[in-house]
C-alpha beads as a LAMMPS data file, in Angstrom:
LAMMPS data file: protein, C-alpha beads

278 atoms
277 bonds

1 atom types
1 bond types

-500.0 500.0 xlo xhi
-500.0 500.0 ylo yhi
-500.0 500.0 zlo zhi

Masses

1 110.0

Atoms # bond

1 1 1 -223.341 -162.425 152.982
2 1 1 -226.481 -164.819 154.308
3 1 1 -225.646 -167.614 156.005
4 1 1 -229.249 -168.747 155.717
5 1 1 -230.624 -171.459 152.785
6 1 1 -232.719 -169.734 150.328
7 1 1 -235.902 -171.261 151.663
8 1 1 -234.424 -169.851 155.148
9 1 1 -234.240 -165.989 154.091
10 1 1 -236.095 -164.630 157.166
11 1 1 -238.370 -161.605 155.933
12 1 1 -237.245 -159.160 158.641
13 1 1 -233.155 -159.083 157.900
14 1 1 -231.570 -159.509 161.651
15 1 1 -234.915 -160.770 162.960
16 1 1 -234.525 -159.641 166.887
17 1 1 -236.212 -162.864 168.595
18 1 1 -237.313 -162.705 172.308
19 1 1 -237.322 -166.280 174.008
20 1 1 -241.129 -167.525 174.517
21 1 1 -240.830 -168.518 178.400
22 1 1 -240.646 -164.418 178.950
23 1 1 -243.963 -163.902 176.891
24 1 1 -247.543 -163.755 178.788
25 1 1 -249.943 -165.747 176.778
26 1 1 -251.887 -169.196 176.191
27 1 1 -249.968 -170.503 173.186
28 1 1 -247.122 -169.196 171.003
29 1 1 -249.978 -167.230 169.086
30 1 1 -250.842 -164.979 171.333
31 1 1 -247.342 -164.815 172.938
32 1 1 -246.254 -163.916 169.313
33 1 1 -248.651 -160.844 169.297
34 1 1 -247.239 -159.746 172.761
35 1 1 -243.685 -159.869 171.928
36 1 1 -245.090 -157.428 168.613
37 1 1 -246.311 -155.540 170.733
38 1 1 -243.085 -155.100 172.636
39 1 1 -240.608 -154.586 169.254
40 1 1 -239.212 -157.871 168.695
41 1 1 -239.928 -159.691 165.459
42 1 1 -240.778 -163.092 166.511
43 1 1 -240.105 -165.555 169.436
44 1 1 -237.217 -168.227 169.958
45 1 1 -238.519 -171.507 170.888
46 1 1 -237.560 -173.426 174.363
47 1 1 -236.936 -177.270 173.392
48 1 1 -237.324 -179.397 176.257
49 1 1 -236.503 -183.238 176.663
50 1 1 -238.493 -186.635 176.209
51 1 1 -239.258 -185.031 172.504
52 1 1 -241.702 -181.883 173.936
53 1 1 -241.012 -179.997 170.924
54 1 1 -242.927 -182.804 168.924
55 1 1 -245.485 -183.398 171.090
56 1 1 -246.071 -179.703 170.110
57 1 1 -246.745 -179.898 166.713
58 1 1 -250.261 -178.894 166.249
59 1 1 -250.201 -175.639 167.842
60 1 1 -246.799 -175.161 166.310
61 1 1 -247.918 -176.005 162.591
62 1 1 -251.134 -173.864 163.230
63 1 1 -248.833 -171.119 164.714
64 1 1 -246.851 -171.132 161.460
65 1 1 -249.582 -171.590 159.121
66 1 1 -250.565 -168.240 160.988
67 1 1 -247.696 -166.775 160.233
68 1 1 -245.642 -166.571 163.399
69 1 1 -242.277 -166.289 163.282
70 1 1 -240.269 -168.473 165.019
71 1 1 -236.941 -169.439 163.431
72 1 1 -234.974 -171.150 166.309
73 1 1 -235.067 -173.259 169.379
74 1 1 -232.775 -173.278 172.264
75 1 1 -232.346 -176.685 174.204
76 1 1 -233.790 -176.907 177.881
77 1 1 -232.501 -181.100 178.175
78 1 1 -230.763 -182.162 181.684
79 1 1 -228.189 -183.805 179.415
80 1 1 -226.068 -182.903 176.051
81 1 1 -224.425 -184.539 173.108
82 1 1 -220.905 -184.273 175.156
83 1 1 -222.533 -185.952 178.262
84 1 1 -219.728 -188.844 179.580
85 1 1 -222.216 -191.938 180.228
86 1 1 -222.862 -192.752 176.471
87 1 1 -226.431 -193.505 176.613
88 1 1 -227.215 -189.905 177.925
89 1 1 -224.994 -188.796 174.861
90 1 1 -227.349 -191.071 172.480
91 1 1 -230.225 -189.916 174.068
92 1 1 -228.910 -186.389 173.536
93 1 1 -229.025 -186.735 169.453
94 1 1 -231.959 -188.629 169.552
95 1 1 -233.913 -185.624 170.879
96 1 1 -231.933 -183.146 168.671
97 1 1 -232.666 -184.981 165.863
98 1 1 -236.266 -185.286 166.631
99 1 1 -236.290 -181.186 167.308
100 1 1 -234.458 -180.385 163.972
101 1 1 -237.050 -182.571 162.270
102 1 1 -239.843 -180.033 163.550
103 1 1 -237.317 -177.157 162.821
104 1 1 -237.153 -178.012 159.494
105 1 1 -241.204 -178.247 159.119
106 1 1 -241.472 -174.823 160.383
107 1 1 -239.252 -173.471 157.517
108 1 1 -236.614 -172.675 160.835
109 1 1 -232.968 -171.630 160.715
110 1 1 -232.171 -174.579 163.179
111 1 1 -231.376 -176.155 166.765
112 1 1 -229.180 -174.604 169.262
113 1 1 -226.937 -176.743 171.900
114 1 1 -223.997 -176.447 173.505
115 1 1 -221.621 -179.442 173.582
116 1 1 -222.821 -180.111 177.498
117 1 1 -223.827 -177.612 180.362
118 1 1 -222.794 -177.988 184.172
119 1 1 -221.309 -181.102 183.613
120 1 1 -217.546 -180.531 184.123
121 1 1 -214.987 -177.471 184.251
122 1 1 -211.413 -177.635 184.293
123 1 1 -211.417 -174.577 186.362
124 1 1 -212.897 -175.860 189.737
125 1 1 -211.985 -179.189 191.094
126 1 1 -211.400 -181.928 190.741
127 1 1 -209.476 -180.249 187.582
128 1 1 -209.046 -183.031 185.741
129 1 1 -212.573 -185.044 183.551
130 1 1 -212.912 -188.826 183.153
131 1 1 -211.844 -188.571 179.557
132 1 1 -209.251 -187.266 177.808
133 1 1 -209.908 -184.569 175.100
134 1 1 -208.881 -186.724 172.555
135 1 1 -211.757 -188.363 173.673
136 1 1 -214.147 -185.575 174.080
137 1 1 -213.089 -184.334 169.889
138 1 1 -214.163 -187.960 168.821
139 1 1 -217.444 -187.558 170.759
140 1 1 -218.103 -184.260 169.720
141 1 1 -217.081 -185.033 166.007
142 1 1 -219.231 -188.233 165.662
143 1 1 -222.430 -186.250 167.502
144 1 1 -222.153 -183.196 165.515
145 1 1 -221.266 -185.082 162.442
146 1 1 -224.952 -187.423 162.254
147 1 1 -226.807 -184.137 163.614
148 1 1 -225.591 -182.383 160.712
149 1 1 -226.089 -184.879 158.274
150 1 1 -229.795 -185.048 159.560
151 1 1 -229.842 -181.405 158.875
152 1 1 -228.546 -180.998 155.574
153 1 1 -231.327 -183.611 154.652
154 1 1 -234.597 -182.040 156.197
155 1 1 -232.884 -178.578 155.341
156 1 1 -232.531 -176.749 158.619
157 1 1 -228.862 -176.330 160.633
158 1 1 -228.031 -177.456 164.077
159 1 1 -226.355 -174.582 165.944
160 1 1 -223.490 -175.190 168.681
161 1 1 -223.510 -172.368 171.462
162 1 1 -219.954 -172.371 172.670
163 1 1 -220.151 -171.809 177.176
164 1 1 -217.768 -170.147 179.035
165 1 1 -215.310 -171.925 180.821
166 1 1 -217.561 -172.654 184.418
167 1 1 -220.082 -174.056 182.362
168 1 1 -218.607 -176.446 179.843
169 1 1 -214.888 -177.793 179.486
170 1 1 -215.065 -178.639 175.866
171 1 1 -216.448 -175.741 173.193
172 1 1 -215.586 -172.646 175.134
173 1 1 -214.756 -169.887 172.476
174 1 1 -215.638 -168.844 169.112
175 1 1 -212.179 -169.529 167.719
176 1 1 -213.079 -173.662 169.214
177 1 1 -216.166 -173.594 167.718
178 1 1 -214.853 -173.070 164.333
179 1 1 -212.196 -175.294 164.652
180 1 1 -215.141 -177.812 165.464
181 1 1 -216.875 -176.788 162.301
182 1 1 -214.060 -177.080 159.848
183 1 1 -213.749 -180.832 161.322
184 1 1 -217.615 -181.505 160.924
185 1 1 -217.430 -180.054 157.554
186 1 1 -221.079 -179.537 156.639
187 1 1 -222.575 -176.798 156.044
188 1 1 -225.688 -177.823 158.459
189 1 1 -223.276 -177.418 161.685
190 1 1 -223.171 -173.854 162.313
191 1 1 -222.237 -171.557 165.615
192 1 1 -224.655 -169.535 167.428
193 1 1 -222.668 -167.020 169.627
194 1 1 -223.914 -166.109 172.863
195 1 1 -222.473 -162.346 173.958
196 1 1 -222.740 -163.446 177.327
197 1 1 -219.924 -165.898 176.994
198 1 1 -217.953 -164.119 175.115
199 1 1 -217.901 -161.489 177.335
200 1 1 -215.840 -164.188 179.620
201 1 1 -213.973 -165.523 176.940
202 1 1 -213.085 -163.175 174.061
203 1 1 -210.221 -160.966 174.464
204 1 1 -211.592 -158.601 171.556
205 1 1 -215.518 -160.015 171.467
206 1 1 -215.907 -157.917 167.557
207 1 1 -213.321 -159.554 166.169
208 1 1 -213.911 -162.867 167.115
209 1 1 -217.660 -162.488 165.631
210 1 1 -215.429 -160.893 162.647
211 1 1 -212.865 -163.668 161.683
212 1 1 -215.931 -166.646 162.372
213 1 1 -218.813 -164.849 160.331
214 1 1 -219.443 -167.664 157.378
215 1 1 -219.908 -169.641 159.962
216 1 1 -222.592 -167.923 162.170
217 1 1 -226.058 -168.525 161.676
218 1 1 -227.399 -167.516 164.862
219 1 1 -226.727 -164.892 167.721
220 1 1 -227.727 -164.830 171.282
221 1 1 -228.137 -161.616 172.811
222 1 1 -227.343 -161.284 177.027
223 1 1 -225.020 -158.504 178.433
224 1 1 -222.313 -159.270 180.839
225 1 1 -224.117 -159.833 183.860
226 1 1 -226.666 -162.687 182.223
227 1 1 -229.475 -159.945 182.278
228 1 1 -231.417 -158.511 178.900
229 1 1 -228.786 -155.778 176.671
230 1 1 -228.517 -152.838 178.341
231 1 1 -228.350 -154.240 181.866
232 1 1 -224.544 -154.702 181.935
233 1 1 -221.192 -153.548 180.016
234 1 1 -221.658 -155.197 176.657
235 1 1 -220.762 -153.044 173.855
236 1 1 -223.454 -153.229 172.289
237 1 1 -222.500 -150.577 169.419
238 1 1 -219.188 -152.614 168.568
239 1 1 -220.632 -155.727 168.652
240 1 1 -223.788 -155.374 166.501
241 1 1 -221.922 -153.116 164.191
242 1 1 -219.428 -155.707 163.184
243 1 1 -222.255 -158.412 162.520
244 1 1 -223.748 -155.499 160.135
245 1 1 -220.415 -154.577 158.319
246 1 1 -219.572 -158.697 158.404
247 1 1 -222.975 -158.980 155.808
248 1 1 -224.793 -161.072 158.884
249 1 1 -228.383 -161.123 158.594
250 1 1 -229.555 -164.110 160.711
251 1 1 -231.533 -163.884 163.714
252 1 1 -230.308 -162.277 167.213
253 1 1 -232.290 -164.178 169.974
254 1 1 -232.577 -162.525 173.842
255 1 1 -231.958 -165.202 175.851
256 1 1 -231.266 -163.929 179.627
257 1 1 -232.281 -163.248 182.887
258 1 1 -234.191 -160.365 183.323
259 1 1 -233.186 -157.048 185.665
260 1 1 -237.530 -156.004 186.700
261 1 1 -240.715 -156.918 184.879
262 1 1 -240.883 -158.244 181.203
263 1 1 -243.127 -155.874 180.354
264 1 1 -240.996 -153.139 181.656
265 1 1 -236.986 -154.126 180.701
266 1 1 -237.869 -156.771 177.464
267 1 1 -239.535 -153.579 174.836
268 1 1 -236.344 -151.580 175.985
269 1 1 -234.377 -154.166 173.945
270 1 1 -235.238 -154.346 170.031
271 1 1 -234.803 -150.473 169.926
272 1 1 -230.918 -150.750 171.303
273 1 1 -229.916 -153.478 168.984
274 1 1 -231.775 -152.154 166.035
275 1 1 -229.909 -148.938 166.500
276 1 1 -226.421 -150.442 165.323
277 1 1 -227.928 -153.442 163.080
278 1 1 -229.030 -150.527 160.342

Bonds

1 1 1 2
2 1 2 3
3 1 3 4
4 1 4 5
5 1 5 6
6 1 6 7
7 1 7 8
8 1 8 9
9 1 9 10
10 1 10 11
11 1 11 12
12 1 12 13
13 1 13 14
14 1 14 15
15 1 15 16
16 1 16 17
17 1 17 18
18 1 18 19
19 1 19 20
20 1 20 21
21 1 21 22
22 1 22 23
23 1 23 24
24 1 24 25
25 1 25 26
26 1 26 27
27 1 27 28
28 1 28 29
29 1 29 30
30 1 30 31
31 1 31 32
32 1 32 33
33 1 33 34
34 1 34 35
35 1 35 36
36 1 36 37
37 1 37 38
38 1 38 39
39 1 39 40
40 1 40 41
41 1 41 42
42 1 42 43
43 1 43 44
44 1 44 45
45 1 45 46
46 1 46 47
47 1 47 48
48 1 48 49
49 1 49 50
50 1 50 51
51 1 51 52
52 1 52 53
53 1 53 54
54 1 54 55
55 1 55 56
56 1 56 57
57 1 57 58
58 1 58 59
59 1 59 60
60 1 60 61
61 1 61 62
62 1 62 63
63 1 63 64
64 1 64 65
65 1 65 66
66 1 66 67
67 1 67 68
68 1 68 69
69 1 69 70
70 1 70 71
71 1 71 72
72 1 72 73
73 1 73 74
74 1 74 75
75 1 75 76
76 1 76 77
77 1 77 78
78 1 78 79
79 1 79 80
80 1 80 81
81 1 81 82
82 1 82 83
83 1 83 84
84 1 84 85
85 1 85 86
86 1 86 87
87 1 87 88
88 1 88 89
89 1 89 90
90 1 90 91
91 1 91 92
92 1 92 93
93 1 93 94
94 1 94 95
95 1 95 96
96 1 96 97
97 1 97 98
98 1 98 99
99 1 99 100
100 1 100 101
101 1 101 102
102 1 102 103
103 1 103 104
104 1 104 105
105 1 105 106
106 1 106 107
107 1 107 108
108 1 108 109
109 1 109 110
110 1 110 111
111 1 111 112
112 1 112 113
113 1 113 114
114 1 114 115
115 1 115 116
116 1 116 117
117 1 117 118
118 1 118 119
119 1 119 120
120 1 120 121
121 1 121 122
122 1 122 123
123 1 123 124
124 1 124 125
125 1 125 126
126 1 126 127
127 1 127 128
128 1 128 129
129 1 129 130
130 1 130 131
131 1 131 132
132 1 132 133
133 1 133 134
134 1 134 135
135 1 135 136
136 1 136 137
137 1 137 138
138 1 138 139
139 1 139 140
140 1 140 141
141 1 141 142
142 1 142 143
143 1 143 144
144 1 144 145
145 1 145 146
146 1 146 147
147 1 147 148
148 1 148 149
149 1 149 150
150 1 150 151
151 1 151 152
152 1 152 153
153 1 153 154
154 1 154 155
155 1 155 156
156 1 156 157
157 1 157 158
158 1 158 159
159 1 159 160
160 1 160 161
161 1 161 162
162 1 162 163
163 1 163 164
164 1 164 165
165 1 165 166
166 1 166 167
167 1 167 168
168 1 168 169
169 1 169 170
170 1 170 171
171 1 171 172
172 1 172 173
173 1 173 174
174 1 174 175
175 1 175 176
176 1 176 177
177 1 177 178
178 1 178 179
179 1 179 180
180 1 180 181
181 1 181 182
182 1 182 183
183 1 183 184
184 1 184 185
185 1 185 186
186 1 186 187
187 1 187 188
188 1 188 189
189 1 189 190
190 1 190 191
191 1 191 192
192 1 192 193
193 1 193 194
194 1 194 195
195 1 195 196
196 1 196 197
197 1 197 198
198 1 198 199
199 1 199 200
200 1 200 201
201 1 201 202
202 1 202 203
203 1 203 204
204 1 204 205
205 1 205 206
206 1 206 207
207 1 207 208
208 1 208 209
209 1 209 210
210 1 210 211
211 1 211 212
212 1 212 213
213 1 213 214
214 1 214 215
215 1 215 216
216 1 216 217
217 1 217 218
218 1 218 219
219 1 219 220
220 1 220 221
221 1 221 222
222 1 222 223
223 1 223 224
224 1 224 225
225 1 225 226
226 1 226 227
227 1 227 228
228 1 228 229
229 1 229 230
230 1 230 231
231 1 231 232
232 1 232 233
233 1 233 234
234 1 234 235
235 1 235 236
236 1 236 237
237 1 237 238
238 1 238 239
239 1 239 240
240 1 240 241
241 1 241 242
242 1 242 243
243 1 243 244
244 1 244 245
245 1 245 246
246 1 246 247
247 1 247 248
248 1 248 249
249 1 249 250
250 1 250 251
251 1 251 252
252 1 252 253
253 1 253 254
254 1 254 255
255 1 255 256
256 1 256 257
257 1 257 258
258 1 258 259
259 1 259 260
260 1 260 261
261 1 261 262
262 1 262 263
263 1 263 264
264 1 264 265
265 1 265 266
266 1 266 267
267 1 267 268
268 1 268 269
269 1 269 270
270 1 270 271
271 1 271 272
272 1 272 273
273 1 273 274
274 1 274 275
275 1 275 276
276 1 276 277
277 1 277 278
């Protein structure tokens, strides 16, 4: 089962993405050729505030016309749809929208974001945020909502990356993520998963991927101690396995730290996930 739009069917099926600030080179071109080089299939973008992804258009368009392959992009913004001051929110889908727009030209599977990052966690003090999650569903539901509606119309998805509990106090698991979907209720507002957190919050990581599979469309790929697979206790067998047997073909995107070089730890990667994706 694809969770990708027919005019989204990536040529490569589980295209194994590396994330471009890891990637020596002058523009996405040759950073594209160097991440080849290394085993991965393409590159995930980085999508920064005050609308840098459009200000990148021509080399991106060229890139593309060129054929490089370059399905998603992960937000780098100091503030998130879930922020608390409502202008930051605003500002927040203002730049998302502006980044699926370019998504969408590039023939990409979509936007990733989390609902906010570093901004509150009911597990350290003062324990309790200045709104209620009442509150923080309505915010979510309305942000989400107009994103995916913006998606569904240039044809691209925006992707919600649910954060362990230190990092966000809103979307933490998978299971909250769908529930989130199901509310949305357009097929534009998808999850992309991120092993890393899930380490932290699933009790059984494979099932959870399991039971939410229609609505993945994107995988991030970190082991348990934020560093590239293979650098931690991930099991990576189990966990690409089920996406395989579950009929997911989307792209898996490394985003983490790294344990030595890039050019060392990064080409050890493709060949470990590949090995239970087939």
């Amino acid at each position: 089962m694809s969770t990708l739009s027919p005019n989204q069917e990536q040529t490569v099926t589980h295209p194994i993405l590396v994330q471009e600030q890891h990637v020596p080179g002058r523009d996405v071109e040759e950073k594209f050729e160097v991440a080849r080089s290394w085993g991965f299939d393409g590159l995930e973008l980085r999508g920064q505030g005050d609308y840098a992804l459009e200000k990148r258009l021509p080399e991106l368009r060229r890139a593309h016309a060129n054929g490089v392959v370059m399905p998603t992009v992960c937000v780098e913004m100091l503030h998130f749809v879930g922020a608390f001051d409502p202008d930051l929110a605003e500002d927040a889908v203002r730049q998302l929208t502006s980044q699926l727009t370019v998504m969408a030209e590039l023939g990409g599977v979509g936007v990733m974001t989390p609902a906010s990052y570093g901004m509150f966690s009911l597990r350290l003090p003062p324990f309790t945020p200045p709104r209620s999650p009442e509150d923080d569903q309505k915010q979510l539901v309305d942000a989400f909502g107009r994103l995916a509606e913006h998606a569904a119309e240039v044809g691209t998805h925006i992707l919600l990356e649910p954060l362990n509990r230190y990092e966000d106090h809103m979307i933490n698991s998978i299971a909250q993520g769908v529930a989130l979907c199901r509310e949305v209720d357009n097929p534009a507002f998808r999850l992309a998963p991120d092993t890393y957190h899930m380490n932290i919050e699933e009790a059984d990581p494979a099932r959870s991927l399991a039971d939410a599979i229609e609505f993945i469309a994107h995988v991030q790929a970190s082991d348990s101690n934020r560093l590239e697979p293979g650098a931690g206790h991930v099991d990576w067998a189990l966990e690409m396995s089920t996406l395989r047997a579950a009929g997911y073909v989307g792209p898996i995107a490394v985003e983490s730290r790294l344990s030595g070089p890039a050019e060392v730890v990064l080409p050890t990667v493709p060949p470990l996930l590949r090995r239970h994706l087939t």
